[in-house]
TORSE-392254 format. One record per residue (C-alpha): chain; z, y, x; residue number from 1. Coordinates in nm, 2 decimals. Layout:
<atoms>
banu/z/y/x/mimar
A/Z/Y/X/NUM
...
</atoms>
This chain:
<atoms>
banu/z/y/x/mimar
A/-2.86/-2.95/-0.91/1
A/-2.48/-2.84/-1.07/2
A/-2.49/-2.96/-1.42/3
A/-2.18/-2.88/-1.59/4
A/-2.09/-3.13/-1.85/5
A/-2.00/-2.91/-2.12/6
A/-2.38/-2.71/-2.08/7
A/-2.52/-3.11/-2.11/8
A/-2.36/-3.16/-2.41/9
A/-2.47/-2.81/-2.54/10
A/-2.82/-2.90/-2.45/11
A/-2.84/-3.25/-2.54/12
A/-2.67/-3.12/-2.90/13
A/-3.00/-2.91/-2.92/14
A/-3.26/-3.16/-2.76/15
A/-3.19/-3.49/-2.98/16
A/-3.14/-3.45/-3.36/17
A/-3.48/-3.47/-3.48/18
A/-3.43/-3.34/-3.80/19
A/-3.30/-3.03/-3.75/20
A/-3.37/-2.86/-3.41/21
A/-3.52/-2.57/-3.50/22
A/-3.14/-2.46/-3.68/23
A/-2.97/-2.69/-3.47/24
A/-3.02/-2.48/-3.17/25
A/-2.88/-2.18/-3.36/26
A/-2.58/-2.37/-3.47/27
A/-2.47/-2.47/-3.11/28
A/-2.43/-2.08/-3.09/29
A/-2.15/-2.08/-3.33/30
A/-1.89/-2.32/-3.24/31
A/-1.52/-2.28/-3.14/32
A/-1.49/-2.06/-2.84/33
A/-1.42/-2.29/-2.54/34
A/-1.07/-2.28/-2.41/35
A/-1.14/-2.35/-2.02/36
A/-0.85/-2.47/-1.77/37
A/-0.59/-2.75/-1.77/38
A/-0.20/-2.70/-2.01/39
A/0.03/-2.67/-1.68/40
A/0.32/-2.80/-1.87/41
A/0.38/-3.06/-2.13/42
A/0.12/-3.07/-2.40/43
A/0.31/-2.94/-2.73/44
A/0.24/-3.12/-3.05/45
A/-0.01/-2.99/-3.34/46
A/0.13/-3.06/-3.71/47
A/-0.15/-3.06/-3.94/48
A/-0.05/-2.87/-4.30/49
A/-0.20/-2.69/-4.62/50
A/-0.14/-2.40/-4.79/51
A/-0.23/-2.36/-5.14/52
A/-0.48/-2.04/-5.18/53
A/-0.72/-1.89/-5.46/54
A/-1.04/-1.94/-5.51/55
A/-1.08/-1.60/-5.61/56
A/-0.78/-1.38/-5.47/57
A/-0.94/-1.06/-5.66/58
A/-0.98/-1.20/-5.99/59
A/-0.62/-1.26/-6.19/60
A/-0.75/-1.42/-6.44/61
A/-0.89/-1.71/-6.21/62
A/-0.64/-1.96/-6.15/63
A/-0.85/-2.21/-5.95/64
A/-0.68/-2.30/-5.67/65
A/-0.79/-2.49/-5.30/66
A/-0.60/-2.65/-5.02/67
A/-0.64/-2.45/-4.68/68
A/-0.60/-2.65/-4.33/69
A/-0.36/-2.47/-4.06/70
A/-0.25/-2.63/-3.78/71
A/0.12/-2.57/-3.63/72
A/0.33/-2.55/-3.33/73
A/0.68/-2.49/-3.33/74
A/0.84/-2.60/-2.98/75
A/0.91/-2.28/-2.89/76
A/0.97/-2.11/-3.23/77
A/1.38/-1.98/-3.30/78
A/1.43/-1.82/-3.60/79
A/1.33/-1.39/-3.55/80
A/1.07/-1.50/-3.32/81
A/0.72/-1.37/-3.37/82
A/0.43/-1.57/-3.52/83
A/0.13/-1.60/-3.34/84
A/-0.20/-1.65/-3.51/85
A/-0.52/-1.78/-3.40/86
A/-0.78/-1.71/-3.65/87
A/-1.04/-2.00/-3.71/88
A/-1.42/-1.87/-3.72/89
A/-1.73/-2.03/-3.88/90
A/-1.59/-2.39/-3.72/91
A/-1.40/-2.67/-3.80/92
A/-1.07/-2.62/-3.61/93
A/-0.91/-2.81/-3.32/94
A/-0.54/-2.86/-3.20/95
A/-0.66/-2.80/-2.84/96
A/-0.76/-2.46/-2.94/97
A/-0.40/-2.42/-2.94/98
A/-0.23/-2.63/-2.71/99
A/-0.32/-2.43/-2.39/100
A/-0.52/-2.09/-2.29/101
A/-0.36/-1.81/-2.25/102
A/-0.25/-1.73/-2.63/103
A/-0.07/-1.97/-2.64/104
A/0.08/-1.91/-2.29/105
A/0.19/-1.61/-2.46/106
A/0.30/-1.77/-2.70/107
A/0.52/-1.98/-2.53/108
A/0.70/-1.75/-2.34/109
A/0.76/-1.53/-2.61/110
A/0.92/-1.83/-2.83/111
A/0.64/-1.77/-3.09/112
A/0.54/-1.98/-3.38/113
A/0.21/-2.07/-3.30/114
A/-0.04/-2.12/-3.59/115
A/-0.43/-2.19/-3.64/116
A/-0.56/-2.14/-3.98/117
A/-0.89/-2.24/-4.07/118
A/-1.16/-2.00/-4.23/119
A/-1.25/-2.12/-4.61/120
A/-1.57/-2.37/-4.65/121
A/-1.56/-2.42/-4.30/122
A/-1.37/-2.78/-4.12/123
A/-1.18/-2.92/-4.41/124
A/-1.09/-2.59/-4.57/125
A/-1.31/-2.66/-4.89/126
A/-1.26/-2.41/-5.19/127
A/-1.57/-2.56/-5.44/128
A/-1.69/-2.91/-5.55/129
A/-1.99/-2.85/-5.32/130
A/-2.19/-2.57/-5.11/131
A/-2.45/-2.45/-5.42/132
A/-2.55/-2.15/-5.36/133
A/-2.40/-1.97/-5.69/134
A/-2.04/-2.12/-5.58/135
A/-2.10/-1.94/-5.21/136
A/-2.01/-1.63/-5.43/137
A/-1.66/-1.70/-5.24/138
A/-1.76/-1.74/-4.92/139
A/-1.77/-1.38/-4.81/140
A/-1.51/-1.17/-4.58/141
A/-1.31/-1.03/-4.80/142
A/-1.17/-1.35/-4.94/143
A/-1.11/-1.49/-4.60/144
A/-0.87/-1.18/-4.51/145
A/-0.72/-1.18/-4.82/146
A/-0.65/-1.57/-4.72/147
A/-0.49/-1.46/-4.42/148
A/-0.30/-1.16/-4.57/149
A/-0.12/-1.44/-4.80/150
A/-0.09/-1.71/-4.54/151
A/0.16/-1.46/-4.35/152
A/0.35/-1.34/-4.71/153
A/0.40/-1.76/-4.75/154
A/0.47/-1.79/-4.36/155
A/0.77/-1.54/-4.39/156
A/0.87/-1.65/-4.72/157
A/0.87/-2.01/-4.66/158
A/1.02/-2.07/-4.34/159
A/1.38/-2.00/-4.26/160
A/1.47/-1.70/-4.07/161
A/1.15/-1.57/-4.08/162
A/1.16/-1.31/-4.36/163
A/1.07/-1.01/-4.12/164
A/0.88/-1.18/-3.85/165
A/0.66/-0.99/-3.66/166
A/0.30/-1.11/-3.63/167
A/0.02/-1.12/-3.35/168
A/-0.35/-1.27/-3.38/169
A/-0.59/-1.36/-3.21/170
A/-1.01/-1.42/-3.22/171
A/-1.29/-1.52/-3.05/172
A/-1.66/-1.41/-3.16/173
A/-1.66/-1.38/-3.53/174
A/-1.30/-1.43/-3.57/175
A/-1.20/-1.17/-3.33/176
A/-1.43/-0.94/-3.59/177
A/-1.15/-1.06/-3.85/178
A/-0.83/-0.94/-3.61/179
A/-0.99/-0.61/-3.64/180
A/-1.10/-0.57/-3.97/181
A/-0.76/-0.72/-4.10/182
A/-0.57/-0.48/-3.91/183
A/-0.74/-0.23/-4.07/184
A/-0.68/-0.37/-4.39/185
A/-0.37/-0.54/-4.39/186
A/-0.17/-0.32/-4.11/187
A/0.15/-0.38/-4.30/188
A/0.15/-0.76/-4.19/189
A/0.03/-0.76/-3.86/190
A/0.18/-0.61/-3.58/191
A/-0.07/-0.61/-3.32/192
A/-0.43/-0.84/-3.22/193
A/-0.67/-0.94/-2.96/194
A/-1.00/-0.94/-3.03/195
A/-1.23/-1.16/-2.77/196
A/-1.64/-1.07/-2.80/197
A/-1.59/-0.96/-3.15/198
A/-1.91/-0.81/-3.34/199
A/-1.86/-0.48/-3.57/200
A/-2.18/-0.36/-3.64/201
A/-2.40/-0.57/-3.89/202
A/-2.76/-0.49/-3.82/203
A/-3.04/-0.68/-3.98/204
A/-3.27/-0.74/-3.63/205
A/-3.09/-0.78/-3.34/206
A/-3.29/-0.76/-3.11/207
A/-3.03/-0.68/-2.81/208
A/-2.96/-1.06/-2.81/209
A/-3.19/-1.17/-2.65/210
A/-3.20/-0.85/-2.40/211
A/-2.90/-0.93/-2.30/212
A/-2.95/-1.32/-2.24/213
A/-3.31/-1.17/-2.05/214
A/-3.07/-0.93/-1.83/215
A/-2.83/-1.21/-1.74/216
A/-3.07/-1.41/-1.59/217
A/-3.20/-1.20/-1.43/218
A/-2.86/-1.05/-1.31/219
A/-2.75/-1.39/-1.23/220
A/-3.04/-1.64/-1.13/221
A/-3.27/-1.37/-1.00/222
A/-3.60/-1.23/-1.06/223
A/-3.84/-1.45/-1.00/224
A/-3.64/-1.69/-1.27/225
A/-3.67/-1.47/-1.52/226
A/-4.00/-1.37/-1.44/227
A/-4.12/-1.75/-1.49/228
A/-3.95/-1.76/-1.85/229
A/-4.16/-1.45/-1.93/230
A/-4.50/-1.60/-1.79/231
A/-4.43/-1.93/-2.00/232
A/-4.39/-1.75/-2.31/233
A/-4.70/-1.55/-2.22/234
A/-4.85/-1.90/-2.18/235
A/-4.75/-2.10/-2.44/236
A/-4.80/-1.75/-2.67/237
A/-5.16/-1.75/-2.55/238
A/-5.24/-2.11/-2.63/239
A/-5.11/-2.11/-2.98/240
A/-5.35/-1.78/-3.04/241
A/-5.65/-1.98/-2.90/242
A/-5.54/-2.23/-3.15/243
A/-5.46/-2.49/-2.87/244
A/-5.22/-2.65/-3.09/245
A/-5.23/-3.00/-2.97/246
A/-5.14/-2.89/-2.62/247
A/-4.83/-2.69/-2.69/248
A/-4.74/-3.00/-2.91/249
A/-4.83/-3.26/-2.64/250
A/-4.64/-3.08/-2.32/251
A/-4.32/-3.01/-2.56/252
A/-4.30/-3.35/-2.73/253
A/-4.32/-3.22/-3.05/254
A/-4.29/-3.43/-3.37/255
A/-4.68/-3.48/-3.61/256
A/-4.51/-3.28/-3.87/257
A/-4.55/-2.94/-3.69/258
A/-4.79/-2.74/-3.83/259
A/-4.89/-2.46/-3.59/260
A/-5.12/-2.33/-3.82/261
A/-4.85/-2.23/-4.04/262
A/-4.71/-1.92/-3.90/263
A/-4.32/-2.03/-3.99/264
A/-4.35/-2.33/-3.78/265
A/-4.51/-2.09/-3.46/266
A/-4.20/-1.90/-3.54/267
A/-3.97/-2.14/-3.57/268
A/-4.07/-2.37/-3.21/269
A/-4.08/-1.99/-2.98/270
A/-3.73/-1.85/-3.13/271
A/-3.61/-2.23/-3.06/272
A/-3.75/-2.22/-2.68/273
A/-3.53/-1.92/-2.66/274
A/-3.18/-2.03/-2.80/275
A/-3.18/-2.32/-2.55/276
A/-3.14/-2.01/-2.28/277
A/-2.95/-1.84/-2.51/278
A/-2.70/-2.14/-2.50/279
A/-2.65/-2.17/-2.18/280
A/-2.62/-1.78/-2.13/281
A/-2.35/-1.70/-2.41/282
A/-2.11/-1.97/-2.27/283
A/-2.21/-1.95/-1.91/284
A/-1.93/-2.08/-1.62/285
A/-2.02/-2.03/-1.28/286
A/-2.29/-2.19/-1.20/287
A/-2.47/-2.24/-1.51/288
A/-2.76/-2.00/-1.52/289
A/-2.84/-2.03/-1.13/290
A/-2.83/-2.41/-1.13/291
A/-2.87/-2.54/-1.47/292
A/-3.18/-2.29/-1.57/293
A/-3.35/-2.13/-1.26/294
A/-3.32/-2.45/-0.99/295
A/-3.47/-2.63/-1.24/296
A/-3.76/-2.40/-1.32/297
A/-3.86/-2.24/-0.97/298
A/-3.91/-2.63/-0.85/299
A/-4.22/-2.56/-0.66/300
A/-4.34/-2.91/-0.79/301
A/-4.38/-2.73/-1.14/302
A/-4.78/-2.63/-1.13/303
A/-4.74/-2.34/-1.35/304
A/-4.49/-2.15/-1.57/305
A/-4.55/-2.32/-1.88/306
A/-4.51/-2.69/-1.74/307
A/-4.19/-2.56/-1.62/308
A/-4.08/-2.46/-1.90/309
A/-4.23/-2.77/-2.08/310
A/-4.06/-3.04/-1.82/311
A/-3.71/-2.81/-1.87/312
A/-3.74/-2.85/-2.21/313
A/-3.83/-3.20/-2.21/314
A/-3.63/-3.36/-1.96/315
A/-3.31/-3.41/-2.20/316
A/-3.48/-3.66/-2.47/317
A/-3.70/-3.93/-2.53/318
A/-3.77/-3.83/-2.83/319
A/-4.02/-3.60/-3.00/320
A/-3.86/-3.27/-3.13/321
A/-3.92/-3.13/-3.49/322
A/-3.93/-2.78/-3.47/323
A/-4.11/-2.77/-3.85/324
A/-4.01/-2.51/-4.09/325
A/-3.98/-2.68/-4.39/326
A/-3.80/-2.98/-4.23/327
A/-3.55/-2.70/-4.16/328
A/-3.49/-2.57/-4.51/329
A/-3.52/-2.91/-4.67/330
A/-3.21/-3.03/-4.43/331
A/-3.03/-2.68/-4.49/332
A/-3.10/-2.73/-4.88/333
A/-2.81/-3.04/-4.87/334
A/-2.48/-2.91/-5.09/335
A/-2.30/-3.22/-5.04/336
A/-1.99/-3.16/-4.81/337
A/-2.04/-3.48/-4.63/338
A/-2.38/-3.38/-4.54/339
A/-2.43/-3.25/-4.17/340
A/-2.59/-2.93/-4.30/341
A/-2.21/-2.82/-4.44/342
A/-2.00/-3.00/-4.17/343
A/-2.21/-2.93/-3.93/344
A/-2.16/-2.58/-4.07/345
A/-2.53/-2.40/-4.02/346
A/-2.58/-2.34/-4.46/347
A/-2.25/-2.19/-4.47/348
A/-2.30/-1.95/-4.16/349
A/-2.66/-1.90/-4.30/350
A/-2.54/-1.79/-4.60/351
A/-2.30/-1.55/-4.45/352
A/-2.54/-1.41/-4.25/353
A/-2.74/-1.34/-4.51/354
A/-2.53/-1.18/-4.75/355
A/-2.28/-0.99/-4.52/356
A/-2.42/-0.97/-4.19/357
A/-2.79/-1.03/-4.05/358
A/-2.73/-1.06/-3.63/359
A/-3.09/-1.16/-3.67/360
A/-3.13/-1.27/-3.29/361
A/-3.55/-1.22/-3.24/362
A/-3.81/-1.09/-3.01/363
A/-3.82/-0.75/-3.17/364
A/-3.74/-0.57/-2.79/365
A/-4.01/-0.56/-2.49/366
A/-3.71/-0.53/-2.31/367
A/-3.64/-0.91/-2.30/368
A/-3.79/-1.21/-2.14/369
A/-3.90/-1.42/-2.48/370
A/-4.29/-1.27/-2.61/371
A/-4.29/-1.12/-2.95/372
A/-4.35/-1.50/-3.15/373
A/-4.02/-1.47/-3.33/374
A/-3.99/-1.12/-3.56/375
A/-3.68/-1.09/-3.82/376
A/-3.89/-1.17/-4.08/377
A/-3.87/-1.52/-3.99/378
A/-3.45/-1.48/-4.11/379
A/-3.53/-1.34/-4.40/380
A/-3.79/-1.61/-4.56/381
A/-3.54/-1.87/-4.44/382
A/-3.29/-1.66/-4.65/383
A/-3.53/-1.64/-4.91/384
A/-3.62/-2.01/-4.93/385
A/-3.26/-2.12/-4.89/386
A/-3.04/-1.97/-5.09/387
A/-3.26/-1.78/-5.39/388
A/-3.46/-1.50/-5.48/389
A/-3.21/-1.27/-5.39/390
A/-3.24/-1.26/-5.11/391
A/-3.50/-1.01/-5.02/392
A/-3.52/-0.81/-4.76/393
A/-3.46/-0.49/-4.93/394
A/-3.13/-0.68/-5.09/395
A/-2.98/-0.79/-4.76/396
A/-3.01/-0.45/-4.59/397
A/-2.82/-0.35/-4.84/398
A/-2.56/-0.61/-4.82/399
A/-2.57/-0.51/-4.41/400
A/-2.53/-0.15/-4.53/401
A/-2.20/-0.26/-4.74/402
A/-2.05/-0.41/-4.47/403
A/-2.08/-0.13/-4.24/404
A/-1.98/0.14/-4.47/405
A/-1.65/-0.09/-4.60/406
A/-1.54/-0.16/-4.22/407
A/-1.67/0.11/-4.02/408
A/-1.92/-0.07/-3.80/409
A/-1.86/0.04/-3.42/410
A/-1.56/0.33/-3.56/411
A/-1.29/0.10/-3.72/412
A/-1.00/0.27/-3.86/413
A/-0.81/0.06/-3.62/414
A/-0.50/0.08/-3.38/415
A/-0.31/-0.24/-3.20/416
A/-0.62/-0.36/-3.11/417
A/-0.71/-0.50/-2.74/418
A/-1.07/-0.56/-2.78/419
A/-1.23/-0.75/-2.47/420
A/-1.61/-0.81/-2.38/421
A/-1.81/-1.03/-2.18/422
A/-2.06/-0.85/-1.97/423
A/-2.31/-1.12/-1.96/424
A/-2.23/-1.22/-2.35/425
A/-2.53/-1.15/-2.54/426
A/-2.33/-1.05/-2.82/427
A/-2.14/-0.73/-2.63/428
A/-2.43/-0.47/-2.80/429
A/-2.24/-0.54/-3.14/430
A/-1.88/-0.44/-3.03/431
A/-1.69/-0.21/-2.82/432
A/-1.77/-0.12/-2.47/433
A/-1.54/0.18/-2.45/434
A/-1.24/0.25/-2.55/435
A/-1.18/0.26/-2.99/436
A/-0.87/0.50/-2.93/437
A/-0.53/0.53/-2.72/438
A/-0.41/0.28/-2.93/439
A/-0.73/0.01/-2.93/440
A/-0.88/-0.05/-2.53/441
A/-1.11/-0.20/-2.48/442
A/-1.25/-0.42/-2.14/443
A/-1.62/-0.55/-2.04/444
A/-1.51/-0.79/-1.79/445
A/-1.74/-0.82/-1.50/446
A/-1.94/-1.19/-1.50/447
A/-1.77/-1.29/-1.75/448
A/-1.90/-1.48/-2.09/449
A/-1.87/-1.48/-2.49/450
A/-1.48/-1.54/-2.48/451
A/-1.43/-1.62/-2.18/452
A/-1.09/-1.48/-2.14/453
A/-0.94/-1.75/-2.36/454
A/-0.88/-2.01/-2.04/455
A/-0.51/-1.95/-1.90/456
A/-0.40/-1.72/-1.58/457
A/-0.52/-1.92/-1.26/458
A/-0.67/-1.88/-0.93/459
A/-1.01/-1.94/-1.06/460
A/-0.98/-1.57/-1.22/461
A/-1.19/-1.25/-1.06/462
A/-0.93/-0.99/-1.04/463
A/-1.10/-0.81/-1.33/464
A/-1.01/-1.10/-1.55/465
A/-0.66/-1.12/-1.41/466
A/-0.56/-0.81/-1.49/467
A/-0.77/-0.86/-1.85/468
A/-0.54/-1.13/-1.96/469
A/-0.19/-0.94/-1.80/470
A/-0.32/-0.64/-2.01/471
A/-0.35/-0.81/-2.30/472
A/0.02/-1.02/-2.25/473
A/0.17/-0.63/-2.16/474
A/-0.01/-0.50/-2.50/475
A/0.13/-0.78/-2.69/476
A/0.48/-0.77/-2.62/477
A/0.45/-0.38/-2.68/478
A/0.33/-0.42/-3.01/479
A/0.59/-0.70/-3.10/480
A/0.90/-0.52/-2.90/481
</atoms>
C-alpha cells in the first residue's frame, strides 16, 4: 500500500496527541498550503525582519504598537522591479513557502522582491500580552488588510528605488480570500493577485464540505470505498443509539474519559471520524485516496464495515484517543502564547470562525458519506463555551451576515484577480467556479487539490494544470506591464 509521507504525518498529527484530538483533527485542516516539487536552481536565502504595526489601525487615538514577522528575498530584486507578496494565513510562516513553487518562479524571472508576511496572532506575529478572549477584539479581517495595506506604503517608502513599485500577491485557502478582498479594498496598492482555493462566502453550516470529500472518494477510490465509509457510520451510528457505548469505545481505542452519554462527546468522536478523511482528501497527491483510504478499507480480511473503519482508524497509535468534549474546550481555554492551543493555532482560528466566518464543516447534507451524528450546533456550543456568551447562535449569523454584506460573498467588487480551484478540494463550494468578470477568471482544475497549483511547472503536471500555472504567469506580467 502507497503511503505518502506527508499524508503519515497528517494522520499521525491527528492519531497521537491525546489531549486534543477531537480539535486536533480540525487543525491539521488549516496549515500552510504545501508547496510540492523540488527549487531547480540555487536555493535563495530568507532574511527574517519586523515591521512595526498597530494594534488598532482604525482607532487614532490607540497608539499601541506590535512587531509583525515578514520574511524576505531579494536575489533577484533591482531597484523598479515589482514586489511580490505571499500572504500568510491562519499559520505560522515558513521560508520554504517561498524559496520554490511557482510564485516565486515568477518571481524570479521577473526580478521581483519577494516577501512573506505573516497574518497577526498567528506564528510569531503577536499583537496582545496573551490570546483572552476580550483582547481577540483585534483579531478580525479588517485589521489584517489594513496590516498589509501599510506593510506595502512602508515597503515603497523604505527601500530605495522603490517609491512606485508595482505589487502582486499571492494566497492559498484563507489567504487567497485576503488577495481578493484587499483588492477590493486597497486597489490603489496592488496591482494584480492570485487567489488559490480561496473561500468568499461565509455560511454558518457547511455542509458541502463533507459532500465534496464524499464525491471525491467516490470519484477517485471508487464506489464500493465509499459505500463502506457510509455503512460504518451507519454502524457505529447504530450502536451508540442502542447505547453500546463500550463497544464503539473498545474497537476505536478510545480514552475512559469519553462520555457517550453526553451528546457533545457523540458529536465530537463522529465529526472526528470524518476529518481524518477529510485530511487526506483536501491535500490529496496522486495516490492518496485510492491507496492510503480505500486499499486499506476494502481488505477483505476486514469482517465488516465498522471494524474497517475501526482497524483504519486504529492502526496509526498505541495509544487510546480522547475524543471528549470538555477535554477539548479545557485545552482550547489556554491564553498563554507558549501554550499549544495558540501556537498550535486552533483558539485563534476558532475565534475567527466564530466571529467572522462559520465554515461549520458537518453532516447537515444526505448527500455525503458521514451519517447525520455531527449537526452545526455542535460549532456553536464550542463557540459558546470558548469564547463567551456572545456567542450565540443568533449573534454569529449575524457576524456571518456582516461579512458577506461588507465583501460581497460569491460577487466581489473585484478585478486583477486569477482565482483558481481544486476540483476535488472540499472547500471549491465556497469560491468561484466560473468566471467573476473579464477582468477576474477563474479555473477548477481537473484532479487537482486545496492549492495544489502552488508546486512549480514540471512534467508531473496534467495539461490542465500546465496551462493553469502559464495562465496565471501571462495574467501576472499583464497586470504588472
Amino acid at each position: 500500500m502507497r503511503l505518502p509521507s506527508l499524508v503519515l504525518l497528517v494522520i499521525l498529527g491527528l492519531l497521537t496527541n491525546q489531549s486534543r484530538a477531537f480539535n486536533g483533527a480540525w487543525e491539521k485542516l488549516h496549515r500552510e498550503p504545501p508547496v510540492r516539487g523540488i527549487p531547480s536552481r540555487d536555493v535563495p536565502s530568507v532574511d527574517v525582519k519586523w515591521i512595526s504595526q498597530k494594534v488598532d489601525n482604525f482607532d487614532p487615538q490607540n497608539p499601541s504598537t506590535w512587531s509583525m514577522r515578514y520574511m524576505e528575498i531579494d536575489d533577484y530584486y533591482s531597484p523598479g522591479g515589482p514586489f511580490f507578496i505571499f500572504l500568510g494565513g491562519e499559520w505560522e510562516i515558513s521560508g520554504v513557502s517561498i524559496q520554490r513553487g511557482h510564485f516565486h518562479d515568477m518571481a524570479r524571472e521577473l526580478g521581483a522582491r519577494i516577501f512573506y508576511t505573516e497574518h497577526r496572532y498567528y506564528g510569531k506575529s503577536r499583537p496582545t500580552p496573551n490570546t483572552a478572549t476580550h483582547l481577540l477584539k483585534y483579531l478580525n479581517i479588517d485589521q489584517a488588510l489594513a496590516d498589509l495595506a501599510h506593510f506595502i506604503v512602508e515597503m515603497r517608502a523604505t527601500i530605495p528605488g522603490a517609491e512606485n513599485a508595482k505589487v502582486f500577491i499571492a494566497g492559498g485557502s484563507y489567504s487567497a480570500t485576503m488577495v481578493a478582498w484587499f483588492r477590493q479594498k486597497y486597489p490603489h496598492l496592488v496591482n494584480g493577485g492570485w487567489a488559490s482555493s480561496a473561500p468568499l462566502l461565509a455560511k454558518m453550516d457547511f455542509v458541502e464540505y463533507k459532500e465534496v470529500v464524499s464525491e471525491s472518494i467516490r470519484l477517485v477510490g471508487g464506489e464500493s470505498c465509499a459505500n463502506r465509509i457510509a455503512g460504518a457510520y451507519q454502524q457505529v451510528e447504530a450502536l451508540l443509539d442502542a447505547e453500546e457505548y463500550d463497544t464503539v469505545i473498545e474497537k476505536f481505542r478510545l480514552c475512559n474519559n469519553t462520555d457517550f452519554s453526553n451528546r457533545l462527546d457523540k458529536m465530537a468522536f463522529l465529526s472526528t471520524m470524518s476529518d481524518y478523511f477529510a485530511g487526506i482528501v483536501q491535500y490529496h497527491q496522486e495516490g492518496d485516496i485510492e491507496g492510503v483510504i480505500c486499499e486499506y478499507l476494502n481488505n477483505d480480511r476486514h469482517a465488516s464495515d465498522i471494524d474497517a473503519l475501526a482497524a483504519w482508524i486504529t492502526q496509526w497509535s498505541n495509544r487510546c484517543m480522547d475524543i471528549s468534549y470538555d477535554s477539548s474546550v479545557q485545552y482550547y481555554s489556554n491564553t498563554d502564547w507558549n501554550h499549544p492551543a495558540n501556537a498550535g493555532i486552533m483558539r485563534l482560528w476558532l475565534y475567527q470562525t466564530c466571529a467572522e466566518y462559520g465554515w461549520y464543516q458537518t453532516s447537515g447534507s444526505e448527500d455525503q458519506i458521514f451519517g447525520s451524528g455531527f449537526p452545526v450546533d455542535l460549532f456553536v456550543e464550542l463557540c459558546y463555551d470558548l469564547y463567551g456568551r456572545m456567542f450565540t447562535e443568533s449573534r454569529m449569523e449575524s457576524n456571518i451576515d456582516r461579512t458577506n454584506a461588507i465583501y460581497g460573498d460569491m460577487n466581489p467588487a473585484v478585478t486583477n484577480v486569477f482565482f483558481t480551484q481544486g476540483q476535488l478540494d472540499p472547500w471549491r463550494p465556497m469560491g468561484l467556479q466560473e468566471d467573476l468578470n473579464e477582468d477576474s477568471p477563474t479555473v477548477v482544475i481537473p484532479l487537482a487539490s486545496h492549492c495544489a497549483d502552488f508546486g512549480s511547472i514540471s512534467e508531473y503536471d496534467s495539461p490542465e494544470m500546465r496551462a493553469t500555472k502559464e495562465r496565471v504567469f501571462e495574467l501576472a506580467k499583464q497586470w504588472l506591464s
